[in-house]
N, C-alpha and C positions, 0 to 999 in steps of 0.2 A: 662571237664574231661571225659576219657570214660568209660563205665558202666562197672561197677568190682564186679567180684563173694567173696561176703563176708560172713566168718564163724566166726560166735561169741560163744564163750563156756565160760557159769558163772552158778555157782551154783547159784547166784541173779538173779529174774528175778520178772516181774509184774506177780501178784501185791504183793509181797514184799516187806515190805520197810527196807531197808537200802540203803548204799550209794553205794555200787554195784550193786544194784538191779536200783535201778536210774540210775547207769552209763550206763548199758549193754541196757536196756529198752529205754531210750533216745535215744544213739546211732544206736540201730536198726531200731529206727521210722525214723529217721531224716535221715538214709542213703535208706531205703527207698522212702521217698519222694526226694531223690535226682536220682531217678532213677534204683538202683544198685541193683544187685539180692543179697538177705538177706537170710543165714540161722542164724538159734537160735539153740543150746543145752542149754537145764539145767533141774535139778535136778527133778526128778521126785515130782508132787503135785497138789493135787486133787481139780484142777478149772477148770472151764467151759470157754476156751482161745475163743471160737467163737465170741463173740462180739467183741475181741482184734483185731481176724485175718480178720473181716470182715473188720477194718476200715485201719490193716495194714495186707497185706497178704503178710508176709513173710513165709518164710519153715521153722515150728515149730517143735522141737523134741526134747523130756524127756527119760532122761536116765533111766533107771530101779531101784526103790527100793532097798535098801540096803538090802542083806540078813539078814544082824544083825540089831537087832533094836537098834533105840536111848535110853539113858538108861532116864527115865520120873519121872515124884514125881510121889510117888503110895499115898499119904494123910497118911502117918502112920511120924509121926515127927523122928523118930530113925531112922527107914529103909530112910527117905529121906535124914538125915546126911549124911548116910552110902551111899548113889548112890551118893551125892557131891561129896563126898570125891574118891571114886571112879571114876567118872567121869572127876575129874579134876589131875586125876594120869595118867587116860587115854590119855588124852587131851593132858599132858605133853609127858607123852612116846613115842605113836603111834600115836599122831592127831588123836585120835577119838572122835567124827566117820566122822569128816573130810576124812577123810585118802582113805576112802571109794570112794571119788570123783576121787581120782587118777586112779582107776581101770574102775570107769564111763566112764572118760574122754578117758581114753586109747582107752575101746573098742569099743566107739562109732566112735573116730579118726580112726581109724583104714581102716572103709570102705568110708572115706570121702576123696577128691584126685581134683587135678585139681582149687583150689580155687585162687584169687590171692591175697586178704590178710585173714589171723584167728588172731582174736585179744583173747586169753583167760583171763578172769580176777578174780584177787584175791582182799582181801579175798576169801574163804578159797585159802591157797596155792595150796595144791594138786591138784586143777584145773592145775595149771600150769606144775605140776609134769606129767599127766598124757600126758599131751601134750606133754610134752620133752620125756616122754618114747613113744609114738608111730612115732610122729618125725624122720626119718633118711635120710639118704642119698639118699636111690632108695625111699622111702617116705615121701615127703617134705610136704603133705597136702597143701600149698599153698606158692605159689612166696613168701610172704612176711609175718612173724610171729611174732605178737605186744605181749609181756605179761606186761598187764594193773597191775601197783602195786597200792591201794589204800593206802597201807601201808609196811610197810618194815618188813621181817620177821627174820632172825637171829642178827643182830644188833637191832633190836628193843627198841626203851628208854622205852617202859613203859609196856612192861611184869613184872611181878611177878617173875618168872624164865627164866634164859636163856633157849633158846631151848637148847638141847641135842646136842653132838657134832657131832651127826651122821647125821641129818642134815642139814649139811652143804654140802652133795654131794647134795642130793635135788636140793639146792639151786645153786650151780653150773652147774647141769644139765641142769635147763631151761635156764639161766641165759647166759651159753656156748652156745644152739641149737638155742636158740631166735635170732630176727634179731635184735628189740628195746625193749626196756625198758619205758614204760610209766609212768611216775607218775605225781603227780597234783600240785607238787610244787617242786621246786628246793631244799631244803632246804635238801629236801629226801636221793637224793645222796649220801648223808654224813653215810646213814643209808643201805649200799649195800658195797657188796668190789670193792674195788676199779678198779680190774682189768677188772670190768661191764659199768664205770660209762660214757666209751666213746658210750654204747651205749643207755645212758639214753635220753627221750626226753621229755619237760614239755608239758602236755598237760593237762588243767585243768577240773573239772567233768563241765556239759553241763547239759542247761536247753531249754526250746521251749518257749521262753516267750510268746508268742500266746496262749498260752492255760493259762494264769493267771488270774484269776478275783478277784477282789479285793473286800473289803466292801465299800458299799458308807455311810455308818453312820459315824458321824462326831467323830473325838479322842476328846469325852468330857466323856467319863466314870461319873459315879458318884460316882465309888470310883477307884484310882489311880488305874489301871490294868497292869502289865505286867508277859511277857511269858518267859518260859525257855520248850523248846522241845529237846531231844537227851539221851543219854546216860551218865551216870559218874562213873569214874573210883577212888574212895576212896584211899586220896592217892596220885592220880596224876592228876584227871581231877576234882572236889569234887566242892560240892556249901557250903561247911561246912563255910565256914568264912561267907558267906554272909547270909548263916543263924543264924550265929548266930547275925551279924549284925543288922539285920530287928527284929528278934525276941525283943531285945530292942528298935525297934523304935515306936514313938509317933503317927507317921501317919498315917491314916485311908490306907489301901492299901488290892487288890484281886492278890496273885500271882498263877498262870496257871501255871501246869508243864504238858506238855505231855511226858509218861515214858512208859517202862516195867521192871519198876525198882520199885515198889510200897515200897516194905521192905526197902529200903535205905531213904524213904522220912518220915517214919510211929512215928520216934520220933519228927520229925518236925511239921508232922500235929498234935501232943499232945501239943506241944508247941501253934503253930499258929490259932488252930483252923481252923474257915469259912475262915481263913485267906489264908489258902493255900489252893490249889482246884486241885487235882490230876484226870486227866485223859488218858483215852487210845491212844496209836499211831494213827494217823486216816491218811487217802489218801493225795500224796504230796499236791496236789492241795485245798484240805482242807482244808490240816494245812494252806498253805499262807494262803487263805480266814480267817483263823481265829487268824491268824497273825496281817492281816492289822487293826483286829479290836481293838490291845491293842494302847496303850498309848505309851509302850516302850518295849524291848525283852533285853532279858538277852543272854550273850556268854559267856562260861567260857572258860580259855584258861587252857592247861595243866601246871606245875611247872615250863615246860621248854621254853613255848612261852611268847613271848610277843607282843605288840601291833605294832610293829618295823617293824613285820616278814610278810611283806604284800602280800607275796606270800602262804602261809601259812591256804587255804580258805577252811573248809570241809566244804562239800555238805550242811550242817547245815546253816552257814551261804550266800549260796547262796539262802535258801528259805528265809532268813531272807530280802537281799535286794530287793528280788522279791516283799516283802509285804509294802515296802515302810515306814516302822516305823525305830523309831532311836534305835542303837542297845548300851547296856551299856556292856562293856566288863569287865571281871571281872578276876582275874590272882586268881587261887587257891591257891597261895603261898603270895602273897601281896596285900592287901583288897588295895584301891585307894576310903578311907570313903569320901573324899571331892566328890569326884566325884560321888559317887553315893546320896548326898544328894543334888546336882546339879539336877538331874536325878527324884529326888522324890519333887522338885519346880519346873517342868519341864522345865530345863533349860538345851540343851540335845548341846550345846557347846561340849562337849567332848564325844562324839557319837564317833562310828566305822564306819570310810566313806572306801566303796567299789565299786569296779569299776566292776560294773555286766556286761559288754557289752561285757567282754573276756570269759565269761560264755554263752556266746550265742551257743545253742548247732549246727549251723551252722557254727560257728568259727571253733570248736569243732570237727567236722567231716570233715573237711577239714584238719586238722594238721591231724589226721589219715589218711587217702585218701595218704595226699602227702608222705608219708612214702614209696606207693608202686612207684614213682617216679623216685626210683632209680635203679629198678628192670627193 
């Protein structure tokens, strides 16, 4: 293929971890080493990128500081109700301080020209917003315009609240200037309007399995160990049943959570004691590393998934098959007791098998690539 000028704009980027921050970071390494001239946008934050750009020298560039600040705990308990509660009014109304990226993204689109594919990706939306606002006709910014969805935004199953009715131009805007529609599983679709979904494309998040190293100490623990890394949504994505489950079990067991979620775990660890072992998010490559050294990993799936839905893969679980341990899948909504006391005689028969090899971030950048194919 021949070498293509590409613009990537994410408010994720290394070393951040989330699953945008992974997506946009992966794919810029990997289209680098594919030859292709690479810029980066994202969000202005205070790291020292030279080590990054020595070993990938792409063209890096951070958008400017939000005038307004992000609203933060100030440690007084009242006053930090009161910025929740505010902040999450914000959040609903205006996207803030999301919202803020849309004006990022604008004016830095604005002097950028001549590329032949920009992939923008959300989370946050207004990435995408600002791209459809500098976007037009005499400026196309590049041949070919991907906006990457890691998740769906006005139909969405599992907000709290509908967005707002307003909106839904937003969401039209990009949705009408874009050329595809990216997301990581098909099932998504269903979660955009419809009058989008001929330009939806599945293209799933990408890993560099070269860069994996695994533990060589052998899965004999001395006390049963498994992990649970990611996020939970109380409610809809919750490990409530499975805690309470273990909490009355007999069996000697060390359960690992890496979080930034500490207050949601804090009556459990009263419960569990030494039993449960809370720690911080650490580097992807870390985590696997200290993935491969349990015994078994925990998935929870949201109310609305199930184990059926094998298109269905977050990022989460592709670091899970990188580390080569069996995964125990668990439905927030219906405990499957047999199976997890299968799980704790390790007898891991009813594991979650995945097929990582379509996760190959070389797969990965070739379904983007061939998008400009048609251009």
């Amino acid at each position: 293929m021949d070498k293509k000028k590409v613009l990537l704009v994410s408010n994720g980027f290394y070393p951040e971890i989330s699953p945008r921050s992974f997506r946009a970071t992966e794919l810029a390494k990997e289209l680098y080493r594919k030859g292709h001239s690479v810029t980066v946008y994202s969000k202005h934050r205070d790291h020292d990128y030279s080590s990054f750009l020595k070993e990938y020298p792409i063209t890096f560039k951070m958008w400017r500081k939000p005038f307004f600040p992000e609203l933060r705990s100030v440690g007084i308990s009242f006053l930090d109700r009161l910025l929740a509660i505010i902040k999450r009014i914000l959040g609903i109304l205006v996207e803030y301080p999301a919202i803020m990226d849309m004006l990022k993204v604008k004016s830095v689109l604005n002097n950028e020209e001549n590329y032949d594919l920009l992939i923008s990706f959300a989370v946050p939306y207004p990435v995408h917003w600002g791209a459809a606002w500098s976007r037009s006709g005499k400026h196309r910014i590049a041949k070919v315009w991907v906006a990457d969805c890691g998740d769906p935004y006005m139909l969405s199953r599992f907000d709290s609240f509908r967005k707002p009715f307003y909106f839904k131009y937003m969401e039209d805007s990009f949705c009408r200037k874009c050329d595809y529609i990216s997301i990581p599983f098909s099932e998504l679709q269903e979660q955009f309007y419809p009058q989008y979904r001929s330009k939806m494309r599945v293209i799933p998040q990408g890993f560099n399995f070269n860069e994996v190293k695994l533990s060589t100490v052998s899965h004999c623990n001395k006390e049963l160990t498994f992990i649970f890394s990611g996020s939970v949504i109380p409610g809809v994505r919750d490990l409530n049943l499975f805690f309470d489950y273990i909490s009355n079990s007999t069996h000697e067991f060390i359960f690992v959570v890496y979080t930034n979620q500490p207050d949601y775990y804090r009556k459990y660890k009263d419960v569990l004691g030494n039993k449960l072992e809370l720690r911080d998010y650490v580097d992807r490559l870390s985590l696997i590393f200290e993935l491969s050294k349990a015994d078994f990993l925990i998935n929870v799936d949201t109310i609305h998934d199930s184990n059926e839905n094998i298109e269905a893969i977050p990022s989460k679980l592709i670091d899970y098959s990188l580390s080569n341990r069996p995964i125990l899948n668990i439905n927030s909504a219906n405990l499957d007791e047999e199976n997890i006391d299968r799980f704790f005689n390790k007898d891991y028969s009813g594991r979650r098998i995945i097929d990582k090899e379509r996760f190959n971030i070389e797969k990965v950048a070739n379904k983007f690539l061939e998008l400009t194919k048609s251009e």
